[in-house]
C-alpha positions as CSV (number, residue, x, y, z in Angstrom):
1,X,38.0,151.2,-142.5
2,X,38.6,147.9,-141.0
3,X,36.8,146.4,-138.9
4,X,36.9,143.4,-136.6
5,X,33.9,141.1,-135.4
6,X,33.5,138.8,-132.5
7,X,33.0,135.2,-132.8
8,X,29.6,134.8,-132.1
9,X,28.8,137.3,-135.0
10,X,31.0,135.7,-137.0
11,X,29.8,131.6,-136.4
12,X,26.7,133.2,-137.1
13,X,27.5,134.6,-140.7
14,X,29.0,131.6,-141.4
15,X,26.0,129.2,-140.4
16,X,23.8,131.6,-142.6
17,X,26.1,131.3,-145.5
18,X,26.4,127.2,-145.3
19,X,22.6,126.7,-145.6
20,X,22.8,128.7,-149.0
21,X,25.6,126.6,-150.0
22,X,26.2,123.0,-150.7
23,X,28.2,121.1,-148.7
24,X,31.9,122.1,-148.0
25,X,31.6,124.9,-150.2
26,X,32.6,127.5,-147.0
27,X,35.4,125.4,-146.2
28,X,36.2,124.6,-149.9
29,X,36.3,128.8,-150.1
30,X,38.8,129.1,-147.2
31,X,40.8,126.6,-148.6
32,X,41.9,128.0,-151.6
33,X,42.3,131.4,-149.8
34,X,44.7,129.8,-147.4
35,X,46.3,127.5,-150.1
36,X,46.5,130.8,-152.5
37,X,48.8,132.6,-149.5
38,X,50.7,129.8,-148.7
39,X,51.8,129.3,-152.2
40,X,52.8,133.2,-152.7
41,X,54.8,132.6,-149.2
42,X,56.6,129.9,-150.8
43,X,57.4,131.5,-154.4
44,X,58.0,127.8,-155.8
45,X,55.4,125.0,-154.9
46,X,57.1,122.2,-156.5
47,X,59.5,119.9,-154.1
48,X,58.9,122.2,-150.9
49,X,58.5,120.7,-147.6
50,X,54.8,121.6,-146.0
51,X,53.7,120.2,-142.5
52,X,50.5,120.7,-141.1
53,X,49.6,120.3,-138.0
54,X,46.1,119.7,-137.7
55,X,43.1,119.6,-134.8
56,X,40.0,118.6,-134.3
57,X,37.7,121.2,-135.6
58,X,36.9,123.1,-138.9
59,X,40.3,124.6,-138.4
60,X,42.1,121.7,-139.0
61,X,39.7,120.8,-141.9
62,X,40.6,123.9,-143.4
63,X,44.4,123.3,-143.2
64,X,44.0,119.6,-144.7
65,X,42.2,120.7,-148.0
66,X,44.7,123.8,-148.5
67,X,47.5,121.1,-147.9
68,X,45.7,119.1,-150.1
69,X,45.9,121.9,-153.0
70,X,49.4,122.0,-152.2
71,X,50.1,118.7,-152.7
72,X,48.4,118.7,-156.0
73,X,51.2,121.0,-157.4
74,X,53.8,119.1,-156.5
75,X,54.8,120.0,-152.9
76,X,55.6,117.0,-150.5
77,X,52.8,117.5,-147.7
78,X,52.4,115.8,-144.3
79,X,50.0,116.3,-142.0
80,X,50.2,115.6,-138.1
81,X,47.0,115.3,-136.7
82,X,47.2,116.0,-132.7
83,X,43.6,113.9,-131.9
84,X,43.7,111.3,-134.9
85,X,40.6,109.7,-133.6
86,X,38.6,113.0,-133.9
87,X,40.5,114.8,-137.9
88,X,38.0,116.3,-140.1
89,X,37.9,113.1,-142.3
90,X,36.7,114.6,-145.6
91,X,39.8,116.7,-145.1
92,X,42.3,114.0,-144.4
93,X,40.8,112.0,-147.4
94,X,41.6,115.2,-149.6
95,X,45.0,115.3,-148.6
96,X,45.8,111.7,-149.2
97,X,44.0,111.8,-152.6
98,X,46.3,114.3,-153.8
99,X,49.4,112.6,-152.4
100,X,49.8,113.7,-149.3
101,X,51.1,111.8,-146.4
102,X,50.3,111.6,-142.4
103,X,52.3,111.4,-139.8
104,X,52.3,110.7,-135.8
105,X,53.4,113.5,-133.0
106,X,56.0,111.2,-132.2
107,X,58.3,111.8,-134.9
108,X,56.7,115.4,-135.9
109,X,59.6,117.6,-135.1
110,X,62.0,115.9,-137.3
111,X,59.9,117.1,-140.0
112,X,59.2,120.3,-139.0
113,X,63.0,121.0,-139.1
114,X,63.3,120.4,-142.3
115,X,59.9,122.0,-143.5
116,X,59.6,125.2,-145.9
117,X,56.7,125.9,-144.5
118,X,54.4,125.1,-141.1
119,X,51.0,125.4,-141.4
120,X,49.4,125.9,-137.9
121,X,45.5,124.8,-137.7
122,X,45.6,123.4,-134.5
123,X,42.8,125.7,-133.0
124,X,40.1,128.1,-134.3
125,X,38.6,131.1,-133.2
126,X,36.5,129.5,-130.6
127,X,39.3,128.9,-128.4
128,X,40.4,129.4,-125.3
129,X,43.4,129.4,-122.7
130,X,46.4,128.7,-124.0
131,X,47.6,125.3,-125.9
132,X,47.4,122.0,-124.6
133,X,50.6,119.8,-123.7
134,X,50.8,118.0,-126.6
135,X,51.0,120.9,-128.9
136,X,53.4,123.0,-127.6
137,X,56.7,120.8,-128.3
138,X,55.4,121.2,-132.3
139,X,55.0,124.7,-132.1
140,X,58.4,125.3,-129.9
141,X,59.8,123.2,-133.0
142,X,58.2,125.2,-135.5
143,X,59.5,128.6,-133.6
144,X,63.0,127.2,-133.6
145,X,63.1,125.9,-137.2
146,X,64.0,128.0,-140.6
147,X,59.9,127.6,-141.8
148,X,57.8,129.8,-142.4
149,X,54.4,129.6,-139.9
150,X,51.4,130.4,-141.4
151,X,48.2,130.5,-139.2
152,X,45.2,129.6,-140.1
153,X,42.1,132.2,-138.9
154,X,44.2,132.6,-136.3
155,X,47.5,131.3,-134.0
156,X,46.2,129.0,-131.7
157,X,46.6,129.5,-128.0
158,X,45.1,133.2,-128.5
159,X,42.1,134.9,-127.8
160,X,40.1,135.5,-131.1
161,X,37.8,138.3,-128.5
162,X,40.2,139.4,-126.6
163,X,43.5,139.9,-127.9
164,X,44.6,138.0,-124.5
165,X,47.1,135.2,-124.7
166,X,47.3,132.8,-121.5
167,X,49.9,130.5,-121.9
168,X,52.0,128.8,-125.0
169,X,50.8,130.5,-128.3
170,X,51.8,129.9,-132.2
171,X,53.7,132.6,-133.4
172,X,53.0,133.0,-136.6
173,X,54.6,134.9,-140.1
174,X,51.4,135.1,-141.8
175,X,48.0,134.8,-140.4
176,X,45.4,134.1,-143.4
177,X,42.3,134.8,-141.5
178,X,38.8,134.2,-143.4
179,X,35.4,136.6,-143.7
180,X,36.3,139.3,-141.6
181,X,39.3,140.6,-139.0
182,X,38.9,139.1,-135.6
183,X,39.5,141.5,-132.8
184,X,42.8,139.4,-131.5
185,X,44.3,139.8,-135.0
186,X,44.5,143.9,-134.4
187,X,45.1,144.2,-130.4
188,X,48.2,143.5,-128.4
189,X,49.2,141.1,-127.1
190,X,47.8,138.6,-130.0
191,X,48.6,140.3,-132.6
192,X,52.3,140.1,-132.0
193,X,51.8,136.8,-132.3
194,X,49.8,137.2,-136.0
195,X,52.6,138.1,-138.1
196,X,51.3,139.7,-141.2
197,X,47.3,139.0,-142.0
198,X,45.9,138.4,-145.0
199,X,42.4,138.5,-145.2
200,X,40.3,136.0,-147.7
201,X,36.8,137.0,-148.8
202,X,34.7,133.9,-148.1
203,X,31.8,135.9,-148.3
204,X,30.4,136.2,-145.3
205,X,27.7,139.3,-144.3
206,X,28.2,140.6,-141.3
207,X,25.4,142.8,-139.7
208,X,25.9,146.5,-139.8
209,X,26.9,147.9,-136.4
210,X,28.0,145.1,-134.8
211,X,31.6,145.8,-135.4
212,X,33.7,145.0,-132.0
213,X,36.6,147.2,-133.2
214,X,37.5,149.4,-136.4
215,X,41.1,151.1,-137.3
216,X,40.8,154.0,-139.5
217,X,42.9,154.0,-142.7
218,X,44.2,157.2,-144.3
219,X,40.5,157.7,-146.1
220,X,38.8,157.1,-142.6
221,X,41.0,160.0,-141.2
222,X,41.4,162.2,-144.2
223,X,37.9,162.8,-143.5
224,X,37.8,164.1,-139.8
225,X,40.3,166.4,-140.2
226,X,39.6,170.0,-140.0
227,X,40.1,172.5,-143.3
228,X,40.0,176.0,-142.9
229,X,36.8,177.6,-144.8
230,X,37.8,180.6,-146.8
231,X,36.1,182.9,-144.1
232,X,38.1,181.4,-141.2
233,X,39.4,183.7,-139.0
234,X,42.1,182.1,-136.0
235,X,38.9,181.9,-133.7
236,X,36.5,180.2,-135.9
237,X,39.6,177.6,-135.6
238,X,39.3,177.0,-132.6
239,X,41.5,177.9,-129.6
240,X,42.7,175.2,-127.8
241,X,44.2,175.9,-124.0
242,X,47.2,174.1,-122.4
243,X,47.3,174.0,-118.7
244,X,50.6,171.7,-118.2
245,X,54.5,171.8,-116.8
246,X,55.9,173.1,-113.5
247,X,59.3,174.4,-112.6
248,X,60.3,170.6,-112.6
249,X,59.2,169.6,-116.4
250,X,58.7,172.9,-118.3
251,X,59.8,170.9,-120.8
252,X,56.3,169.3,-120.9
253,X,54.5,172.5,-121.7
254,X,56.8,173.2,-124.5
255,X,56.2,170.0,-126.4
256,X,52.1,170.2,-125.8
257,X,52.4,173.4,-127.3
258,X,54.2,171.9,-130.3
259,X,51.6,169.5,-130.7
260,X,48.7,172.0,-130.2
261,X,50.5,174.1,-132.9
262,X,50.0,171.1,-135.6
263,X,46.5,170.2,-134.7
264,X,44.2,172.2,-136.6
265,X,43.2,174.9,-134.1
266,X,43.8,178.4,-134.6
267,X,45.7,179.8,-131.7
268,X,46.7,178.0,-128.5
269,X,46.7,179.5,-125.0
270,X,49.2,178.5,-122.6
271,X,48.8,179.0,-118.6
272,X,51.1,177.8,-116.4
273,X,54.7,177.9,-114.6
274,X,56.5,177.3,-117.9
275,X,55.6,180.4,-119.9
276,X,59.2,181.5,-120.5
277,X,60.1,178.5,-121.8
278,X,57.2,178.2,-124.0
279,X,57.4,181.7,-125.6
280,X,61.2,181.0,-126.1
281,X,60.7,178.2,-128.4
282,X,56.8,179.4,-129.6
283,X,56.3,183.1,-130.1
284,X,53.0,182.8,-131.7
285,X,51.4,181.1,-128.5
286,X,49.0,183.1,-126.4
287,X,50.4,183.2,-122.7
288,X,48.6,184.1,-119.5
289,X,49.2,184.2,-115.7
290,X,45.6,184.4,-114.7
291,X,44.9,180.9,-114.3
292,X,42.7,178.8,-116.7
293,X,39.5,180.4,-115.5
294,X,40.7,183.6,-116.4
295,X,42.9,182.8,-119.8
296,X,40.6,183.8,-122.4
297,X,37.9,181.7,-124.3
298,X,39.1,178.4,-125.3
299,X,37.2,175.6,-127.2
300,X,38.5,173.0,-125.6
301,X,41.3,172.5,-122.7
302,X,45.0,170.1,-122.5
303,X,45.7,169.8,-118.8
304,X,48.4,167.7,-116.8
305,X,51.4,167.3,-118.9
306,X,54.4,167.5,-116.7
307,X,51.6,169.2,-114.1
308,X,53.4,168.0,-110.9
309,X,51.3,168.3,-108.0
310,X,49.0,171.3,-109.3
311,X,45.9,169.6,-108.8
312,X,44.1,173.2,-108.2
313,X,44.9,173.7,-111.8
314,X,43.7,170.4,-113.1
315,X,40.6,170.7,-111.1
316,X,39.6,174.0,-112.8
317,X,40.3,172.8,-115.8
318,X,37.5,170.0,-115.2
319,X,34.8,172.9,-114.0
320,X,35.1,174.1,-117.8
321,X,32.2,174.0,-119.7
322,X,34.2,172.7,-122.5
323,X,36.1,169.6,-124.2
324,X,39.1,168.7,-121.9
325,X,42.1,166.1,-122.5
326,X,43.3,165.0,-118.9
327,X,46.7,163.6,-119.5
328,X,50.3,162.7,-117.4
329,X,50.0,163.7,-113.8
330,X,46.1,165.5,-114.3
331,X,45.4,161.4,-114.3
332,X,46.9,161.1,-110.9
333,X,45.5,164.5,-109.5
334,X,41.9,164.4,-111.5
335,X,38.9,162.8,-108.9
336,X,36.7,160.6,-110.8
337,X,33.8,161.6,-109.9
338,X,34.6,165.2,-110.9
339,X,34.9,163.6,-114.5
340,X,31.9,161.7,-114.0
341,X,30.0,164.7,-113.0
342,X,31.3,167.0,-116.0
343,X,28.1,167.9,-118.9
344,X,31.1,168.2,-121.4
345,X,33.1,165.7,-123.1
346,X,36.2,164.2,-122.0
347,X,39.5,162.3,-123.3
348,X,41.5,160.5,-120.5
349,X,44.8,159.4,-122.4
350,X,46.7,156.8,-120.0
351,X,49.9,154.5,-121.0
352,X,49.6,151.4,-119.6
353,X,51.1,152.1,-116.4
354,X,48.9,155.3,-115.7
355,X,46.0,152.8,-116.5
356,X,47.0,150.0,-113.8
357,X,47.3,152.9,-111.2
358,X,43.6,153.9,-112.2
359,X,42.5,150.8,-112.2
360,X,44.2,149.5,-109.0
361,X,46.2,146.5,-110.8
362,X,49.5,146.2,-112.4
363,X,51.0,147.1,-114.8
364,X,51.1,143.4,-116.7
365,X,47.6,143.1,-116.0
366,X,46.8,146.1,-118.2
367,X,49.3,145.0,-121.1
368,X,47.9,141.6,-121.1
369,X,44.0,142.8,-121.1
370,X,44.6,145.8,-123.6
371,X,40.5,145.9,-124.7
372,X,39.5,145.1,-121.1
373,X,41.2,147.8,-119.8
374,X,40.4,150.2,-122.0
375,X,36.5,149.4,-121.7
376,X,36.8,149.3,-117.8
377,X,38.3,153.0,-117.6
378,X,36.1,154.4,-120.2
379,X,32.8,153.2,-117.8
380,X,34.5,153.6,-115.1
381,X,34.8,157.6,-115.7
382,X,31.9,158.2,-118.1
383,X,34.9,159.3,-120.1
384,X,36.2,158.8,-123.6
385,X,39.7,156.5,-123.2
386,X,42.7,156.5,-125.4
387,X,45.1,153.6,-124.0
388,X,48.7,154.6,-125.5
389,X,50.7,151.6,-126.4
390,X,51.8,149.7,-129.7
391,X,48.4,149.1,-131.0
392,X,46.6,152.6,-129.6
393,X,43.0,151.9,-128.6
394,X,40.4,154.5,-128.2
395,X,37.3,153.7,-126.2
396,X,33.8,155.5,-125.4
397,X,31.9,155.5,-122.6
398,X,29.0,155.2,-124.3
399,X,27.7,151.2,-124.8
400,X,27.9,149.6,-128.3
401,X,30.0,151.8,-129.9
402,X,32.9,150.1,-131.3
403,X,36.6,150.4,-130.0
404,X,38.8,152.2,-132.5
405,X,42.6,150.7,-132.2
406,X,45.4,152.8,-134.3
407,X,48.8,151.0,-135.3
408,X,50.7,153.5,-137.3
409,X,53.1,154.4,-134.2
410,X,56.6,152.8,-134.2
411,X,59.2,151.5,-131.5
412,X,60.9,154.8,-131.8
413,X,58.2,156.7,-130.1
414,X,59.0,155.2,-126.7
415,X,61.2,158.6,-126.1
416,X,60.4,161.1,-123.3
417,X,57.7,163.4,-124.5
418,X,56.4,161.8,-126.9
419,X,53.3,161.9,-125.1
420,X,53.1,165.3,-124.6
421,X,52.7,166.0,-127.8
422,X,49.9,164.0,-128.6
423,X,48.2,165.2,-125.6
424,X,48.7,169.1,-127.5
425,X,47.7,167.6,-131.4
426,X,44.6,165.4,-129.9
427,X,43.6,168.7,-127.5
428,X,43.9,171.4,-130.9
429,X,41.7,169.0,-132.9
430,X,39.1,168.9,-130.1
431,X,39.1,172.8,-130.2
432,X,38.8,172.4,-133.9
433,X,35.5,170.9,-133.2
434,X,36.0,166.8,-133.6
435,X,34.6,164.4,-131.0
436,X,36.3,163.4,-128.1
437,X,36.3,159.7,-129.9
438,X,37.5,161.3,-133.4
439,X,40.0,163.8,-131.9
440,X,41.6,160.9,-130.2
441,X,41.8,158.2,-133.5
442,X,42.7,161.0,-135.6
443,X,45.0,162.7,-134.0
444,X,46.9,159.0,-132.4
445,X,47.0,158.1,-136.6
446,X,48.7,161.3,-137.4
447,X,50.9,161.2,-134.1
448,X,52.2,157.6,-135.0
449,X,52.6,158.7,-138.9
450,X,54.5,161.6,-137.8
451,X,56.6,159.1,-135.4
452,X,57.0,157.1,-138.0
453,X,58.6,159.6,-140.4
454,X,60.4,161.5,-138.4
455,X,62.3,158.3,-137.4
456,X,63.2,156.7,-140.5
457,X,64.7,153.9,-138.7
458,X,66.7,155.8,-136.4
459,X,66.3,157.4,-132.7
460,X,64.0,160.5,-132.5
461,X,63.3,163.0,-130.0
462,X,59.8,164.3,-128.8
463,X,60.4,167.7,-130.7
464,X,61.0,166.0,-133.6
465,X,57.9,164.2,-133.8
466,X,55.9,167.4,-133.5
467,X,58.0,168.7,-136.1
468,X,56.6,166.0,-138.7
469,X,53.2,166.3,-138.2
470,X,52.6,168.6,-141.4
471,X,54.1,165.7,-143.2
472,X,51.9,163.3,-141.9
473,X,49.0,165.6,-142.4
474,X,49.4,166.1,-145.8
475,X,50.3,162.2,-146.6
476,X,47.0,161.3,-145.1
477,X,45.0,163.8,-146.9
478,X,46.6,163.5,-150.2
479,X,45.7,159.8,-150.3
């Protein structure tokens, strides 16, 4: 599992680790890490082109001795400090030691043009807002030239809690980020902006528990999912229920239904307007007419997909005394007190717009505060939250629990109905008896690992998505 810290735990670490270790040792450690990644970056040290530009803080100290490192293998460094008056001077010392050379802002984007490689330690974690005047011609330069950018902990101009970025930002190639992930590094919108990360063991100890985010690898989820037991009948399963389309979007039902097929539970029920449509396309599905109430006994229900204006349905969905996925229009149509009030679990699953209409803001609002959003919606209902988008994050109500954020999902699952089915896989592995927080991570892994797959680099529809979850299953469980 990875995990991500905030940067109050993580100063802390560090200031615990630097009075068991001699001077500059920490930042002699992060050095080489970030010197190490640069160098495999640029396949040949000798005669490249490396400019750094430096700040005030540790950040910038860290840059200067990596540069310096370069420098002693032959690579023509130059540093540009952006507040000469205040460089880390043991740093700039270093540099010049090993040959390097310094040069003012004025005449900085000349040589970023014709650098191999940028090396961005303008900020550190601790800021905030995005970067000041002076910085942002150098970085423009850096975006426009053929170098490579390499961050150091983290691009400046984001937020190292957050994952916000307010204003001009370094986008980066490579992030080389030191001790542990920081949350920006993992959520939207920062970590477009991160490039690849590579992680350097400096080695910090981080409490236990104190973990502001984790993302599950295939291990993580390997171990959540549900395997049959020799004994298992289709009941011990689990049954999961859909309640979902309408005479306008049958077309939602059907694809719940393909994802509830894939998700581990035994049978699925279907109720609902689309029944036709769903038997048509998936014989072995349970159908009924009699409402949810009277379906048959579920362990857990999927309402709202393609639901229309049924909020009758969705509202006796809620009553159940069982796990229920509110998805689509059961969002719009589901009170939140009524969720509030409910002694089982729930799993809201919003995209981004769905979210801002919750929430009462817009749409950029919630793309720009991806964590905050997520964290408000989950308090607000008392509900577990998974926030659809290109870094997935799942949030519990409950305080102190980490947020769980998912990036296996690819471009190509922007496609009508994607949703729907994992609504269907996410509400079959909550029959199967997973938490509301664990049938969301697990089954928004295996959603974006079937997406993924059944792309291959090339448009994909909804159906075909649910089709390649077995694949996906089996890659994760296999190792």
């Amino acid at each position: 599992m990875r995990t991500a810290y905030s940067v109050e735990t993580v100063r802390a670490a560090e200031r615990e680790l630097m009075a068991r270790l001699p001077e500059g040792a920490l930042m002699q450690r992060a050095a080489a890490g970030l010197a190490a990644a640069c160098a495999d970056l640029l396949g040949r040290v000798y005669g490249r082109r490396v400019v750094l530009l430096v700040g005030s803080g540790d950040n910038g100290g860290d840059a200067l001795h990596a540069g310096a490192r370069l420098a002693r293998r032959g690579a023509g460094v130059t540093a540009v400090p952006l507040s000469p008056e205040r460089v880390h001077e043991g740093g700039l010392a270093a540099l010049r030691r090993a040959g390097g050379s310094v040069a003012g802002v004025a005449g900085a984007e000349d040589l970023i043009e014709r650098a191999d490689l940028v090396v961005d330690g303008i900020v550190g974690i601790g800021g905030k807002g995005g970067l000041r005047a002076e910085a942002v011609p150098l970085t423009e330069a850096a975006a426009r030239a053929r170098a490579a950018v390499v961050a150091v902990d983290l691009p400046s101009g984001v937020d190292a809690d957050t994952g916000e970025v307010h204003g001009a930002a370094v986008r980066a190639d490579l992030t080389v980020t030191f001790g542990t992930h920081k949350p920006g590094l993992l959520v939207d919108p920062a970590r477009e902006y991160a490039g690849s990360v590579r992680l350097v063991d400096i080695g910090l100890e981080l409490p236990g528990g104190s973990a502001q985010l984790e993302a599950l690898q295939h291990a993580d989820v390997a171990a959540l999912l549900p395997v049959p037991a020799p004994e298992s009948d289709k009941y011990r399963r689990g049954v999961v229920g859909i309640a979902a389309g309408s005479a306008r979007y049958p077309g939602a039902a059907v694809l719940a239904v393909a994802g509830a097929l894939r998700g581990g539970a035994g049978a699925v029920r279907y109720v609902g307007p689309a029944a036709d449509a769903v038997i048509a396309r998936f014989p072995e599905t349970l159908v009924s007419d009699q409402g949810p109430r009277r379906a048959g006994r579920v362990q857990a229900w999927v309402v709202g997909p393609g639901a229309g204006d049924d909020a009758d349905t969705v509202n006796e969905v809620l009553r159940a005394e069982v796990p229920v996925l509110v998805d689509a229009d059961g969002l719009r149509l589901a009170e939140a007190g009524a969720v509030r009030r409910r002694a089982a679990p729930t799993l809201m699953t919003p995209h981004a717009g769905e979210a801002a209409a919750l929430l009462g803001v817009s749409r950029e609002e919630v793309e720009g505060a991806r964590l905050a959003a997520v964290r408000e919606l989950a308090g607000r209902y008392g509900a577990t939250v998974l926030l659809k988008g290109s870094t997935t994050l799942v949030a519990d109500a409950a305080d102190g629990v980490p947020v769980r954020v998912n990036a296996t999902g690819t471009g190509w699952l922007a496609t009508a109905g994607s949703g729907d089915v994992l609504s269907g896989l996410a509400g079959s592995l909550l029959a199967a008896g997973l938490s509301t927080r664990d049938a969301a991570s697990a089954g928004a892994y295996l959603h974006g690992l079937a997406g993924r797959f059944a792309a291959d680099g090339a448009p994909v529809g909804a159906l075909d998505v649910a089709g390649a979850v077995p694949g996906a299953w089996r890659d994760v469980v296999s190792g």
